[in-house]
C-alpha positions as a printed Julia matrix, in Angstrom:
97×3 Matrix{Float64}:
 -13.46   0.55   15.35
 -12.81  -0.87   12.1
  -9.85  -3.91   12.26
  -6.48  -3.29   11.79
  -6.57   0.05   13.31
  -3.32  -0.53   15.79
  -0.78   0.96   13.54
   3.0    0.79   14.38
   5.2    3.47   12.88
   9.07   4.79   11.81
   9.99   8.19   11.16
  12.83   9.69    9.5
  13.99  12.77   10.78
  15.8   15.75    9.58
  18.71  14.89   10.93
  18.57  10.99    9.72
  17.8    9.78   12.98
  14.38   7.08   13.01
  11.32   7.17   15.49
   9.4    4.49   16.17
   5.95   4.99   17.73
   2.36   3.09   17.86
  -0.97   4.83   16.88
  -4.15   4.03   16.52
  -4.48   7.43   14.36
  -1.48   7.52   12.18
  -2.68  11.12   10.54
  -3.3   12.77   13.61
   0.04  11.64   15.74
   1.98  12.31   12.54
   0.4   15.78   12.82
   1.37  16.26   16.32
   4.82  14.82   16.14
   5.24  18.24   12.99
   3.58  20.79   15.9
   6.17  19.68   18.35
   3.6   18.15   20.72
   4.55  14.17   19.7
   7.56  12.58   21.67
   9.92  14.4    23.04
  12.3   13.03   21.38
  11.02  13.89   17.85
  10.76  17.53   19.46
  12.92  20.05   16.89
  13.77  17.04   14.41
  11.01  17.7    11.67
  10.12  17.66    8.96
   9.7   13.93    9.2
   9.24  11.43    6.18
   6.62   8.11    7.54
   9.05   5.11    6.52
   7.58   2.16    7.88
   3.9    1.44    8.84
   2.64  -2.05    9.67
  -0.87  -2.63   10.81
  -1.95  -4.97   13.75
  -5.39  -6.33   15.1
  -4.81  -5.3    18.46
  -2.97  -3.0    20.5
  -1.03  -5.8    22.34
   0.04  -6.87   19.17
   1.37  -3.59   17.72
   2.7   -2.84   21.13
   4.62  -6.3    20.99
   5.99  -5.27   17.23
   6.97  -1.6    18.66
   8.99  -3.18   21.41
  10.71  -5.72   18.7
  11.68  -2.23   16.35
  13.22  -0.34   19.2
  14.99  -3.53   20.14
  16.94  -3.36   16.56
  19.74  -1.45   15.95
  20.1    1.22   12.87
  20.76  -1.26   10.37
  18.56  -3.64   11.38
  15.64  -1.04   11.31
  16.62   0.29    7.43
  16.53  -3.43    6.82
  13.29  -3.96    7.77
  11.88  -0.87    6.28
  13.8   -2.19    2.69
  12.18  -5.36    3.43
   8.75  -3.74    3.62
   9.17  -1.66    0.61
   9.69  -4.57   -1.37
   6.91  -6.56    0.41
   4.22  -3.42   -0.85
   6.18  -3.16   -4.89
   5.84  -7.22   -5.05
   1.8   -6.27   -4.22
   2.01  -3.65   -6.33
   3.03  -5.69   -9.27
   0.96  -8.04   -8.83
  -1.84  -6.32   -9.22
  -1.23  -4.9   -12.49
  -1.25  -8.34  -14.03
């Protein structure tokens, strides 16, 4: 397994509420979260828009991250996914210099 393939994730659902899962196969769970066989709590809410997705070395470490997310509140958790949109349009611009 290549590195960086722990992969913690925030969905948005339909009705505005956020998910916040771990993977190791973001594609895949993504897929099963739209068939209705993800969390149960993510059960009826799709379509779902991927928000946030940080990458970790090792599970303990994205599990660790996962824990910190669900430990925010709403705001907190929009603020950290405007924080990481920044983060990748910074890198973005960057690299068009």
């Amino acid at each position: 397994m290549a590195d960086y393939e722990h992969i913690v994730y925030m969905l948005k659902c339909k009705d505005n509420s956020l998910y916040t899962g771990y993977t190791n196969n973001l594609e895949h769970r993504v897929k099963m979260h739209t068939e209705g066989k993800g969390a149960k709590y993510t059960r009826g809410r799709g379509p779902f828009q991927v928000v946030y997705i940080e990458k970790f070395p090792t599970k303990e470490k994205a599990m660790q991250k996962e824990y910190e997310i669900k430990q925010l509140d709403r705001k907190e958790k929009f603020q950290l996914i405007r924080n990481k949109l920044k983060e990748v349009m910074q890198f973005e611009n960057t690299k068009e210099l």
